[in-house]
C-alpha positions in Angstrom: -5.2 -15.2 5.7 -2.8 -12.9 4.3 -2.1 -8.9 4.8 -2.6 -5.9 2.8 -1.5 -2.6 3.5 -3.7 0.9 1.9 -1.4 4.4 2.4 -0.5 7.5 1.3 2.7 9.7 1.8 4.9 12.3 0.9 5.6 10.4 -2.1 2.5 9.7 -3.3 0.3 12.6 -2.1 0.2 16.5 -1.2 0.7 17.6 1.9 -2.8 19.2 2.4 -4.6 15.6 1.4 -2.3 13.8 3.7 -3.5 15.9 6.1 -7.0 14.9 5.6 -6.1 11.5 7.0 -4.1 12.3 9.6 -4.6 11.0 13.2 -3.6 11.9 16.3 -2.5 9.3 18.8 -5.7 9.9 21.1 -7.7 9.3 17.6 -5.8 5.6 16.4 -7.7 3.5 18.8 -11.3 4.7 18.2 -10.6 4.9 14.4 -9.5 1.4 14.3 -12.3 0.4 16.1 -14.5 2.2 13.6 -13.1 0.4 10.7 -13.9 -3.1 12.5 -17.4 -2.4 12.5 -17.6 -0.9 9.2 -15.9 -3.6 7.9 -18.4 -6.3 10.1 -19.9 -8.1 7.0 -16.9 -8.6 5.2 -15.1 -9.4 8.4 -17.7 -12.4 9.0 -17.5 -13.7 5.9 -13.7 -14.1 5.7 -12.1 -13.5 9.1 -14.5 -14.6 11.8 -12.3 -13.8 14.7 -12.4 -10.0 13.9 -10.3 -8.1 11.5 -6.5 -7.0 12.4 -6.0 -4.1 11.6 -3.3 -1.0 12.6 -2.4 2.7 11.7 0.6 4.3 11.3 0.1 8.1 11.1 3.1 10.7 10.8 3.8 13.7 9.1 4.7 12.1 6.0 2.0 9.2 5.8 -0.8 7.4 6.9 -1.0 3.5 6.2 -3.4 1.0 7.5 -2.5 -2.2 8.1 -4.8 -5.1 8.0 -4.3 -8.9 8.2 -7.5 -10.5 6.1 -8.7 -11.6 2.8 -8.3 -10.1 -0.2 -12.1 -9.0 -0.3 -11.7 -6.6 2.3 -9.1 -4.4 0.3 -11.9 -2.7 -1.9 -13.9 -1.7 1.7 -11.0 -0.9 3.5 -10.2 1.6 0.4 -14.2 3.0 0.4 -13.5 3.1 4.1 -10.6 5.6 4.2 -12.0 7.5 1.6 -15.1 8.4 3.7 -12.9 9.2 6.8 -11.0 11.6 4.3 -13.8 13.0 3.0 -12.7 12.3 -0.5 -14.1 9.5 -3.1 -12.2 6.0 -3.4 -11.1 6.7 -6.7 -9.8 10.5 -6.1 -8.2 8.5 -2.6 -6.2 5.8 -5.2 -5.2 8.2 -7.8 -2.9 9.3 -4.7 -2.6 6.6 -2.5 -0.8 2.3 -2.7 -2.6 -0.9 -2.2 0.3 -3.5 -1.5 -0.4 -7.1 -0.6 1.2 -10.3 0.7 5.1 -10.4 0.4 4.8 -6.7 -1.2 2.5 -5.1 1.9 5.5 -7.1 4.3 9.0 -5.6 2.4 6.8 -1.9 2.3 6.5 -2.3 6.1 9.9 -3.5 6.7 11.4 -0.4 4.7 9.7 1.9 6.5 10.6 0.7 9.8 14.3 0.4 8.7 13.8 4.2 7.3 14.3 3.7 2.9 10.8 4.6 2.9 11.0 8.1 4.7 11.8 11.4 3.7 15.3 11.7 4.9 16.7 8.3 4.1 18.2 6.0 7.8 15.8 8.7 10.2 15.3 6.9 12.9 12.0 8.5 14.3 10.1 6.3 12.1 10.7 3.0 14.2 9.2 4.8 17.3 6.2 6.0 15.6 5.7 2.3 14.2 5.9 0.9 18.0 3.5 3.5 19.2 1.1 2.2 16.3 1.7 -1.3 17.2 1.0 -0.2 21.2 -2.5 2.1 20.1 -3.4 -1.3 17.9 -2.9 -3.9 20.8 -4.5 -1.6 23.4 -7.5 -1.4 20.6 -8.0 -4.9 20.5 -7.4 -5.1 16.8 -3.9 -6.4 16.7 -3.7 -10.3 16.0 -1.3 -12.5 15.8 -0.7 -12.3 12.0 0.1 -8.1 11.9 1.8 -9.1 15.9 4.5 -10.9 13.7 4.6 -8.5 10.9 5.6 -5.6 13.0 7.6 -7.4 15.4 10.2 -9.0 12.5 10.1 -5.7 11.0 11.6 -4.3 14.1 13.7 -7.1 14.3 15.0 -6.0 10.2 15.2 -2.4 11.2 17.6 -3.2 13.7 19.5 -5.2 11.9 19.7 -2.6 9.1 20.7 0.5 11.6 23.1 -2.0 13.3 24.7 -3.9 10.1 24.8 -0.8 7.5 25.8 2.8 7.5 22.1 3.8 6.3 21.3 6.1 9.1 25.3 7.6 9.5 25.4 11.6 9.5 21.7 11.4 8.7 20.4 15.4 8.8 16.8 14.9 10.5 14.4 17.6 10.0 14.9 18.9 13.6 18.6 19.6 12.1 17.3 21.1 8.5 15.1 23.7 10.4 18.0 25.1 12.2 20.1 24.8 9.2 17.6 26.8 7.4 17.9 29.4 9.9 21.7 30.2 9.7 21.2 30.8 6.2 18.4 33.5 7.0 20.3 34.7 10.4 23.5 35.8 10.2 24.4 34.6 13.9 21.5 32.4 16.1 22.7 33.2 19.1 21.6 37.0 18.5 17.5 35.6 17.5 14.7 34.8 19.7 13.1 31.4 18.9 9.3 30.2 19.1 8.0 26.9 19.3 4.6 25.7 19.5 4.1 22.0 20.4 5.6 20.4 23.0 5.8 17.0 21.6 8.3 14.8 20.7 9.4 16.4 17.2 9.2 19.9 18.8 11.6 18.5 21.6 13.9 17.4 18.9 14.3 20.7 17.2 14.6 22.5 20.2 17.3 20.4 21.6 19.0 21.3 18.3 18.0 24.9 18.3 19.1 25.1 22.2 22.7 23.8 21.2 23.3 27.4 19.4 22.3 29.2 22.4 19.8 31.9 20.6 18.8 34.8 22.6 15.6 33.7 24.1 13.0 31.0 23.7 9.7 30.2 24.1 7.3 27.0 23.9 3.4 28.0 22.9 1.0 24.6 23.9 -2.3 24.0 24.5 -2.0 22.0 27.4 0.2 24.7 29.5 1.4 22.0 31.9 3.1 20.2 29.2 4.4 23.3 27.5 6.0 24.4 30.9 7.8 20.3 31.7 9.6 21.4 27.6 10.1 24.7 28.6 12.3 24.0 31.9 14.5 21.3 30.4 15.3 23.7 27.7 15.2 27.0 30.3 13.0 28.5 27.9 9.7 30.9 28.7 6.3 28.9 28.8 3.4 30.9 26.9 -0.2 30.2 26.6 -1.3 29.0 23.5 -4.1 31.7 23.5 -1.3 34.6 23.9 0.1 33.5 20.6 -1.4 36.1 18.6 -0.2 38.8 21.1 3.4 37.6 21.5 4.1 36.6 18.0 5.9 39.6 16.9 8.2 39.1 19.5 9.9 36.1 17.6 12.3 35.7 14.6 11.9 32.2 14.6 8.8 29.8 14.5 8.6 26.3 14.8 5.7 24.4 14.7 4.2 21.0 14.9 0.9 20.3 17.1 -1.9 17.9 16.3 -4.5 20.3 15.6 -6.9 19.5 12.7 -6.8 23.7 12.1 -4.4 26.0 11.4 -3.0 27.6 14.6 -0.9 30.4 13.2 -2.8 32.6 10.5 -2.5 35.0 7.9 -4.1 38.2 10.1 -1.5 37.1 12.9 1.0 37.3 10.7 0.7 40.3 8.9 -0.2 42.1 12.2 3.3 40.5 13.9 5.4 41.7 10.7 4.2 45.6 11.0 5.1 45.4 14.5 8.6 43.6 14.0 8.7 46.7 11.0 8.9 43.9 8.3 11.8 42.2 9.5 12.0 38.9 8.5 10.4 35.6 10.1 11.4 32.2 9.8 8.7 29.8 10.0 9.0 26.1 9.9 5.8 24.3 9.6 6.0 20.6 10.8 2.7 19.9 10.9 0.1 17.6 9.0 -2.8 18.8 8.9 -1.0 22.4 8.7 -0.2 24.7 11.7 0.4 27.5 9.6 -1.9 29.2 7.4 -0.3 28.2 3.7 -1.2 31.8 2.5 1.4 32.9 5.4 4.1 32.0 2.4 3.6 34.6 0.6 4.2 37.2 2.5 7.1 39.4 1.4 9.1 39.1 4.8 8.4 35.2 5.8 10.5 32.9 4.9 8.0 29.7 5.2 9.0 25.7 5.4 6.6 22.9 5.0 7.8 19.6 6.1 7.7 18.7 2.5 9.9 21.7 1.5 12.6 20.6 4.1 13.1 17.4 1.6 15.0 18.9 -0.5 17.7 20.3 2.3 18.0 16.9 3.5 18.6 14.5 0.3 22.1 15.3 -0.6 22.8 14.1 2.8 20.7 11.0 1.9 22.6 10.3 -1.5 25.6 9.7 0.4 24.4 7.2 2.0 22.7 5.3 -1.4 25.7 2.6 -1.2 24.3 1.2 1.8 21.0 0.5 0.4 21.6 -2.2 -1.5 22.9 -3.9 1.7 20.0 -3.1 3.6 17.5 -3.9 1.0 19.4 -7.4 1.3 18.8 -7.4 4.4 14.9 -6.3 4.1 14.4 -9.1 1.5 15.3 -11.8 3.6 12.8 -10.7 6.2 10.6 -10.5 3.6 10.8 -14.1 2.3 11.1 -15.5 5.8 7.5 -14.1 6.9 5.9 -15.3 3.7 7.4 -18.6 4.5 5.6 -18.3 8.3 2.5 -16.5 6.8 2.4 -19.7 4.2 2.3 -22.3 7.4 0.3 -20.5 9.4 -2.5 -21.1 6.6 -2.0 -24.9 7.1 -3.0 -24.0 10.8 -7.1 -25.1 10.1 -6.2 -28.3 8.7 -3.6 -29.3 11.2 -6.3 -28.8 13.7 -8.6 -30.7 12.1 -6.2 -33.7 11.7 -5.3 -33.7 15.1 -9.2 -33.6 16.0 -9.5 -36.5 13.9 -6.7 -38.6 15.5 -8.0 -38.1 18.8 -11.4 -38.9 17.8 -9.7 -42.3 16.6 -7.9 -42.9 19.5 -10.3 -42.4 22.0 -12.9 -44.7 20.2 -10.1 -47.7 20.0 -9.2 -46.7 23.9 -13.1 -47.3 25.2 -13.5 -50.5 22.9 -10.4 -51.6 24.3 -11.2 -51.3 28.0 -15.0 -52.8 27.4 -13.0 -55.7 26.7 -10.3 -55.7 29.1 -13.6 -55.4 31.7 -15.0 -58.5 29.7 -12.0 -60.3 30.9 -10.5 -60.1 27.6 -6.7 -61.6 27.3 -4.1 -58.3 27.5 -2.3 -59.2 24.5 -5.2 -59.9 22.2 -6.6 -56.3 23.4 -3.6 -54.5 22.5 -3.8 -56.5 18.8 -7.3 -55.4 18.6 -6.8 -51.7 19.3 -3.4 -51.4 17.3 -5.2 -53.2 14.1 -8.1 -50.6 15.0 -6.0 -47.9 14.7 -3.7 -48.9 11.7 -7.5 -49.2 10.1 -8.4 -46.0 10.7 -5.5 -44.0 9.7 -5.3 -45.7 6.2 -8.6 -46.5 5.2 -9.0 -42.8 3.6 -5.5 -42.5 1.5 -5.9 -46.4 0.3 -9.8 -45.7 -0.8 -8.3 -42.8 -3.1 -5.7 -44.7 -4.1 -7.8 -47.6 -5.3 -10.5 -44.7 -6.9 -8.1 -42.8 -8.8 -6.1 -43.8 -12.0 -3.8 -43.0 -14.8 -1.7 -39.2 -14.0 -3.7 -38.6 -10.8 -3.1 -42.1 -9.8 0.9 -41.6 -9.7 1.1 -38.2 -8.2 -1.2 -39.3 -5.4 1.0 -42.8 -4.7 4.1 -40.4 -4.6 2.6 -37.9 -2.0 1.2 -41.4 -0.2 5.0 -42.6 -0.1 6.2 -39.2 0.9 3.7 -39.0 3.6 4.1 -42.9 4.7 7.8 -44.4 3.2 9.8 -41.6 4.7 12.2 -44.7 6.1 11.2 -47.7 3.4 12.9 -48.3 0.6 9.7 -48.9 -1.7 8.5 -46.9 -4.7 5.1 -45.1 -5.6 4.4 -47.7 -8.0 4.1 -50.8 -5.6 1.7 -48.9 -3.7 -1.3 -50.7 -5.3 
């Protein structure tokens, strides 16, 4: 058993293929459930108890997470592919196979947050529980990807408690309403849109609300929802389907829903723009798959921000942090080598099992010759020799039959594993075990 983990992210891929393998959290648990049964043969063959598997699915990646053999990396890629609609080679010209100690330290930076887009956001480790909780509740968490994710919360929080990585970090929430006093002159005098009512949409409101703009308003499908965001923030609560109509009204849109189509498009736009008499919109587009039409952009008067685009706003804050890398990689590494070290025993589990099988097998077949003769009248004493020479038999016979069988190289590294496994308190050598 061992693990392998198959992504993509902002690294690695474009934003508009990321966003063909994007899930929504309502999606994880049927998903991963479709992957177990594609994967059945394999699965049989080299994990009979049913493959482990999880999902981790943001804005800037998607990863699958899968505790199995090694044979099952080259379905799990053919897999993804055909969920993306794309062919396995196109999918790995853009996408990381990591395995073993390599698939653990990817996982433990990523939860500690030297993997994401703005270096130390802490987001990430939330997201990674929710996987964990969508996995567990699907049935496809075991015990092997159980401990992965649990020690790598265990490293992020060392990491965020024992470095500076994540001090004055500027999350994107922060970067959109940067973005928008550079465009604005003063936010207080702008009225501010945001459609979404999830928990990245809450974040940049709460940052948007702290400059006290002239009006706002939160668009969601689900108008319940939209209206719980919309008191906290005493903001107007629109219907998603009104969006069209109310658009113009706004010099500031954020976005970030989990539709699989564009929400926002290019007609909207243009027909918002001649109403506002081409005054300039802000659009922030936090979305993968996109909210916004991409052809929005290039429009004269928009001033348009992909969640890709904001990376560049926020990595001068991250290279003031670089210092405390190094001390969090440390950090990371030991992690790393202790779950190898775990993941190595737990490999040992079969054959433990098996030895302990034996050993009761042993025991109990001494045990019921012993009390046949204890009922034949039988003398205590010589009982208890019979049963202790019994087992002393049993135990040995094996290692001193391979003992006597072998010879010469094999001969001597087999007598010093024998006195390893036996001498631990005896002062004789390998070589007078003949």
């Amino acid at each position: 058993m061992s693990v392998f983990a198959l992504g993509l992210n902002h690294n690695s891929a474009p934003l508009d293929l990321r966003g063909r393998f994007a899930f929504s959290l309502e999606q994880l648990a049927p998903t991963l459930l479709g992957f177990r049964q594609q994967l059945g043969p394999h699965v049989a063959r080299h994990a009979p108890g049913g493959a482990e598997a999880a999902i981790l699915s943001t804005c800037n990646r998607t990863e699958l997470y899968v505790a199995g053999h090694a044979a099952m990396v080259q379905p799990a890629v053919d897999w993804l592919a055909q969920v993306g609609g794309v062919g396995s080679s196109a999918l790995l010209d853009h996408a990381y196979v990591m395995e073993g100690s390599a698939a653990a330290r990817h996982a433990f930076r990523v939860a500690s947050g030297l993997d994401s887009m703005v270096l130390g956001e802490p987001q990430i480790l939330g997201q990674m529980k929710q996987a964990v909780r969508e996995a567990n509740q699907a049935g496809t968490l075991g015990t092997t990807l159980h401990q992965l994710f649990q020690r790598s919360f265990s490293v992020a929080k060392e990491v965020r408690s024992s470095t500076e990585i994540g001090a004055h970090s500027i999350s994107m929430a922060a970067a959109s309403v940067r973005l928008a006093g550079q465009l604005f002159e003063d936010l207080s005098k702008i009225k501010v849109l945001f459609v979404g009512a999830g928990e990245m949409i809450e974040l940049v409101a709460t940052h948007f609300a702290a400059r006290m703009p002239k009006a706002m308003a939160v668009a969601n499908r689900t108008l319940e929802r939209g209206e719980k965001l919309a008191g906290r923030l005493n903001a107007e609560a629109i219907r998603l389907a009104d969006l069209p109509q109310r658009l113009h009204e706004f010099d500031a849109v954020i976005s970030c829903t989990a539709s699989s189509l564009p929400l926002i498009g290019l007609g909207a736009v243009e027909r918002a723009l001649k109403a506002r008499k081409h005054r300039p919109m802000f659009m922030v587009d936090l979305a993968v798959p996109r909210d916004i039409e991409p052809e929005v952009g290039q429009l004269d008067d928009v001033y348009l921000y992909t969640v890709d685009e904001l990376a560049a706003v926020v990595q001068t804050a991250g290279e003031k942090r670089q210092a405390a890398v190094e001390q969090a990689e440390a950090i990371i590494e030991t992690g790393v080598q202790s779950f190898v070290h775990w993941l190595g025993q737990r490999s040992t589990v079969p054959l433990i099992q098996a030895l302990n099988a034996q050993a009761e097998g042993w025991r109990e077949l001494e045990i019921a010759r012993a009390r046949k003769l204890l009922a034949r009248g039988e003398d205590v004493d010589t009982v208890l020799e019979a049963l202790s020479r019994g087992l002393t038999q049993k135990m040995l016979h094996g290692t001193l039959a391979e003992l006597h069988a072998s010879d010469g190289e094999q001969r001597m590294q087999l007598a010093q594993t024998v006195s390893r496994l036996f001498l631990r308190n005896s002062s004789k050598s390998p070589s007078s075990e003949n």
